[in-house]
One Martini backbone bead per residue (centre of mass of N, CA, C, O) as a GRO file, in nm:
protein
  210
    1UNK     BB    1  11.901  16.413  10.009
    2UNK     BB    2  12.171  16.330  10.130
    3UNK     BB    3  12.095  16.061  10.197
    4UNK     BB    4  12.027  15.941   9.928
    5UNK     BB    5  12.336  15.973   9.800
    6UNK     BB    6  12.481  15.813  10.045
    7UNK     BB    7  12.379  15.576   9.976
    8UNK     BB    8  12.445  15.534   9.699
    9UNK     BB    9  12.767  15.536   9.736
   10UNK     BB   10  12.775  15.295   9.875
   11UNK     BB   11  12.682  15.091   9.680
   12UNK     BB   12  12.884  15.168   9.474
   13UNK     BB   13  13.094  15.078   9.642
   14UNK     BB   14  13.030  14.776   9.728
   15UNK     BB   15  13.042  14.683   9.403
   16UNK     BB   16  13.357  14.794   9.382
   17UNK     BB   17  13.409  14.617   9.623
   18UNK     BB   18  13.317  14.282   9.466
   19UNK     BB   19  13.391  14.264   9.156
   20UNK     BB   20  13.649  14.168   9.171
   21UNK     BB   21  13.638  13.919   9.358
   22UNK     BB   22  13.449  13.779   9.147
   23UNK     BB   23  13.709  13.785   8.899
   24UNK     BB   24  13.925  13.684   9.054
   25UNK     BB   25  13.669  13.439   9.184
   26UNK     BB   26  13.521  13.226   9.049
   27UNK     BB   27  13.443  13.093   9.338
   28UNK     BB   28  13.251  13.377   9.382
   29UNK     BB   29  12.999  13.463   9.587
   30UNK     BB   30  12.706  13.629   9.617
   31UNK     BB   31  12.490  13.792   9.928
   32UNK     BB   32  12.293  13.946  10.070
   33UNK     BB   33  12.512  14.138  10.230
   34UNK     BB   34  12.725  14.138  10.005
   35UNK     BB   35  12.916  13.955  10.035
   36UNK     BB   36  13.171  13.688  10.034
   37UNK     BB   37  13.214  13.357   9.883
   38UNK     BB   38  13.329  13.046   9.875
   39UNK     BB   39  13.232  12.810   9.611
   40UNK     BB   40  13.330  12.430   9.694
   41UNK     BB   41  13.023  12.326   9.710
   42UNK     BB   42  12.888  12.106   9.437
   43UNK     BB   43  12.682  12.007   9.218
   44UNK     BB   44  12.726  11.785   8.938
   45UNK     BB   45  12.512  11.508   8.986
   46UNK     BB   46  12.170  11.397   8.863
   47UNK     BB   47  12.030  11.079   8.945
   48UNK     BB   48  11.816  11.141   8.777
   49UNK     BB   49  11.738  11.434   8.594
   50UNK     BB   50  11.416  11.281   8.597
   51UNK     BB   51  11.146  11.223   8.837
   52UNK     BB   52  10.940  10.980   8.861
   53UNK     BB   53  10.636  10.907   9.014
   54UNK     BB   54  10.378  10.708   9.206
   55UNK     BB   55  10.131  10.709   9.354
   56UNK     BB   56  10.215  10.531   9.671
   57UNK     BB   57  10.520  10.533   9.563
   58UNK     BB   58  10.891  10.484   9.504
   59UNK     BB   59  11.185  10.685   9.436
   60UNK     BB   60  11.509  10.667   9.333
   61UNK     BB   61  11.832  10.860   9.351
   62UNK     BB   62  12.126  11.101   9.279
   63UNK     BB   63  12.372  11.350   9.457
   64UNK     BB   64  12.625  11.463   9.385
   65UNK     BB   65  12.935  11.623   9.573
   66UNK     BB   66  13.185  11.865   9.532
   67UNK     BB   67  13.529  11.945   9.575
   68UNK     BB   68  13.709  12.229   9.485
   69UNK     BB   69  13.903  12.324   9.720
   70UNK     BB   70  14.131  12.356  10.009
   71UNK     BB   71  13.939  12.178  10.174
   72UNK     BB   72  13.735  12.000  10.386
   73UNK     BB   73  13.395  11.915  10.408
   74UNK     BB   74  13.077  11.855  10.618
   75UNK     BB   75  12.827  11.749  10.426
   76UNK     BB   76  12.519  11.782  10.223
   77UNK     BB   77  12.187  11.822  10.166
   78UNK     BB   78  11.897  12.013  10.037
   79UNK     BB   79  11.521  12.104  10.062
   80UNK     BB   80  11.298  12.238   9.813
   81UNK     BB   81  10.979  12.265   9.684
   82UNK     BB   82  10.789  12.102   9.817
   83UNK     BB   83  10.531  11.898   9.751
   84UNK     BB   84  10.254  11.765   9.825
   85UNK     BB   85  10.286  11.443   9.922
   86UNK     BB   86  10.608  11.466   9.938
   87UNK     BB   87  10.886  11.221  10.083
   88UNK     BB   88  11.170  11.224  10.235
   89UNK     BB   89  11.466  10.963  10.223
   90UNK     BB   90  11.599  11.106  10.431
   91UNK     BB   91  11.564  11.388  10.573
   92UNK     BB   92  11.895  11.388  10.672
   93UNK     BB   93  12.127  11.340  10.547
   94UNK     BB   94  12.415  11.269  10.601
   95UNK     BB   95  12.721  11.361  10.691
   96UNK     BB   96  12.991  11.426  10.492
   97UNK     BB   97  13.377  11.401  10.434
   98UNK     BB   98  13.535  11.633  10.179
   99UNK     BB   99  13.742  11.619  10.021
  100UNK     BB  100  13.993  11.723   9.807
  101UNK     BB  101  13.855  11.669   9.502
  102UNK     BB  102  13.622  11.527   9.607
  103UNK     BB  103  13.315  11.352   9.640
  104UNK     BB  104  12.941  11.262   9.745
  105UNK     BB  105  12.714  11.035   9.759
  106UNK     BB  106  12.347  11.064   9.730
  107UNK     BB  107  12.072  10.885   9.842
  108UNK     BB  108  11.720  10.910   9.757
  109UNK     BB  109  11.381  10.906   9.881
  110UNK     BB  110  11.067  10.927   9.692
  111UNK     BB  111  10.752  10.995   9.833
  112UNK     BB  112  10.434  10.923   9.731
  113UNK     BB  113  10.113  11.014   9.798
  114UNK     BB  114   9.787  10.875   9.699
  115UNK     BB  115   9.704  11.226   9.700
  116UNK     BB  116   9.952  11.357   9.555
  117UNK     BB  117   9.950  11.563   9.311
  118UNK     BB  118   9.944  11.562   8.982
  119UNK     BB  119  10.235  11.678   8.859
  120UNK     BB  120  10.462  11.901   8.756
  121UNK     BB  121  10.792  11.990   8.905
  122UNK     BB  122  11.041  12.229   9.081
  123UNK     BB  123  11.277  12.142   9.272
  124UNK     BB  124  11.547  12.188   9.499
  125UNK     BB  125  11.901  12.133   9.545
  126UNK     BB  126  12.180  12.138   9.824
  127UNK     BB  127  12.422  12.188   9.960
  128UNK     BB  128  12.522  12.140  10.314
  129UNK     BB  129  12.699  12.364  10.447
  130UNK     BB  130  12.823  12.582  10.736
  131UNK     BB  131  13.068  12.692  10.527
  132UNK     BB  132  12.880  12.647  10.255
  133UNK     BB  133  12.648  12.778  10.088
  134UNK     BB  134  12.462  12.686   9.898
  135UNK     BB  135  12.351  12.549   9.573
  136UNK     BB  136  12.073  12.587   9.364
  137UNK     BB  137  11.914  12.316   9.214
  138UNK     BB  138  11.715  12.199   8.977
  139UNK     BB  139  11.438  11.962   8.989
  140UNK     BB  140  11.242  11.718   8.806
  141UNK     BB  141  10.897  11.638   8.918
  142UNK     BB  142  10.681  11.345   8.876
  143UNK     BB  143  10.343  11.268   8.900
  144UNK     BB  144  10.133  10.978   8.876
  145UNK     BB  145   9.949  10.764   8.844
  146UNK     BB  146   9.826  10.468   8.861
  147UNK     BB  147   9.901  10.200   8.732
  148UNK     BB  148   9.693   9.902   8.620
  149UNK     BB  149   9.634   9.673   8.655
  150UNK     BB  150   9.612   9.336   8.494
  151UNK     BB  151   9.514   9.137   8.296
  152UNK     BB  152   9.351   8.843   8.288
  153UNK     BB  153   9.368   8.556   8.159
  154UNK     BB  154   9.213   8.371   7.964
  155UNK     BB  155   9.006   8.102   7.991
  156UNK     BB  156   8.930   7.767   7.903
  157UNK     BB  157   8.671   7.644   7.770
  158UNK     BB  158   8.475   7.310   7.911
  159UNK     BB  159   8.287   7.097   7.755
  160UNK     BB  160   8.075   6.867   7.881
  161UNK     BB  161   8.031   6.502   7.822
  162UNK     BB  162   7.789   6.312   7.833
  163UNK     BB  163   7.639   6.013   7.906
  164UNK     BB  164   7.643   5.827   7.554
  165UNK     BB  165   7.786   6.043   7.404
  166UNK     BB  166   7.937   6.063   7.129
  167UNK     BB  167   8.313   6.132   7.102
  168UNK     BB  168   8.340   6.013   6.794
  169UNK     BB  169   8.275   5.931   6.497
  170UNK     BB  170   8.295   5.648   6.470
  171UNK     BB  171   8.070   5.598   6.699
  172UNK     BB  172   7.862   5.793   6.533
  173UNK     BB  173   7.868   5.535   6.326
  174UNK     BB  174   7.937   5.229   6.451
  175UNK     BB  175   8.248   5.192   6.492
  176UNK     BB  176   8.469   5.072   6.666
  177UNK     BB  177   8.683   5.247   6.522
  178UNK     BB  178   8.892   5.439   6.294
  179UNK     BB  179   8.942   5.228   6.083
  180UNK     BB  180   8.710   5.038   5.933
  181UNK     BB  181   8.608   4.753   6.030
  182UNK     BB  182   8.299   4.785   6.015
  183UNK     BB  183   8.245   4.809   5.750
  184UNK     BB  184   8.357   4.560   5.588
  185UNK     BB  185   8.168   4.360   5.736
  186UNK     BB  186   7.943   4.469   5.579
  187UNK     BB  187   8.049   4.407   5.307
  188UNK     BB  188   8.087   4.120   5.335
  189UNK     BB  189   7.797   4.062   5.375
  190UNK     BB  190   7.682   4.206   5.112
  191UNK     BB  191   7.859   3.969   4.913
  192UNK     BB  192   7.742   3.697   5.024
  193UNK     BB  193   7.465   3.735   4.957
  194UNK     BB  194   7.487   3.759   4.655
  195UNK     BB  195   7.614   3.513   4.585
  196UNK     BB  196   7.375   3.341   4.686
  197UNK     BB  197   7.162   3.444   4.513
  198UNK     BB  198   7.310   3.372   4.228
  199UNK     BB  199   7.324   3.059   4.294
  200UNK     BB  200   7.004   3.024   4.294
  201UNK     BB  201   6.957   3.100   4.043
  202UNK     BB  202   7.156   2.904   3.907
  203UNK     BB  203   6.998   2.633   4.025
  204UNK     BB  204   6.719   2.736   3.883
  205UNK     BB  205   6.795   2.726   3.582
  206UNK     BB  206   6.927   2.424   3.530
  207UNK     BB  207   6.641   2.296   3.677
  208UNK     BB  208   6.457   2.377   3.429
  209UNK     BB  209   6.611   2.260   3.183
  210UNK     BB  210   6.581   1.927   3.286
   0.00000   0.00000   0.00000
């Protein structure tokens, strides 16, 4: 029983000399053990927000990371609750030094295997440096199965046409060319006839008379 009393005031004590330096400096969290470190390292921007990505295929993202600090830090970015199928690179992104009040953006490419399970998850990257543990922020990353082909485009059918077979009104009726020129022939080919029949009645009725 008594260790368990002591056990309660130790952790009460405990609190309450952590909760003070909590208060005293906003840049400060507390960790497993207890104790307190200074998080000088966030990320402040990733661009997009939300990532979508097609099996098979790869999107690229970037992540800010700010230096509110007074020391320059070593950092790079750290990825965790990767779904399967899905592939960081570089694995390691570089390591730069940010300077105090500066930022320092890291580029990164998610690739998609074309088995990976389609459907949105919520992946997790954290500045990553030696002095300055991480702060886990959550990322939507959605796989969608790949777009289809495009359809080709109809082609125009050609039908062949016959030799001998006229391929123009014109032809189809006789007539030399599109101007109307074989009709008029006809035409006055028997108005010439009518006239001359005309001409032997009248030659045959005036002989009649006499």
């Amino acid at each position: 029983m008594g260790s368990i009393v002591y056990a309660v005031r130790l952790r009460v004590l405990l609190t309450l000399l952590v909760l003070p330096a909590l208060l005293a400096h906003p840049g400060a969290s507390a960790i497993g053990d207890g104790s307190i470190y200074d998080d000088y390292l966030k990320i402040v921007d990733i661009q997009p927000a939300e990532v979508d990505v097609y099996q098979g295929s790869n999107r690229t993202f970037s992540a800010t990371v700010a230096n509110h600090g007074n020391l320059c830090y070593d950092a790079s970015i750290a990825f965790r609750n990767l779904p399967r199928g899905i592939t960081i690179y570089p694995a390691e992104p570089e390591t730069e030094t940010i300077d105090v009040k500066e930022t320092a953006e890291y580029v990164v490419t998610i690739h998609a295997s074309e088995t990976a399970p389609v459907g949105t998850y919520i992946i997790e990257i954290a500045d990553n440096s030696a002095k300055d543990p991480g702060t886990w922020q959550p990322l939507t990353l959605t796989i969608r199965e790949p777009l289809p082909p495009p359809t080709p485009a109809p082609t125009k059918r050609i039908t062949p046409v016959a030799a001998g077979i006229p391929t123009r009104p014109a032809e189809a009726s006789g007539q030399e060319d599109g101007t109307g020129r074989g009709r008029g022939i006809k035409i006055l080919i028997w108005i010439v006839a009518v006239l001359g029949a005309l001409l032997g009645i009248f030659a045959f009725l005036r002989h009649k008379r006499v």
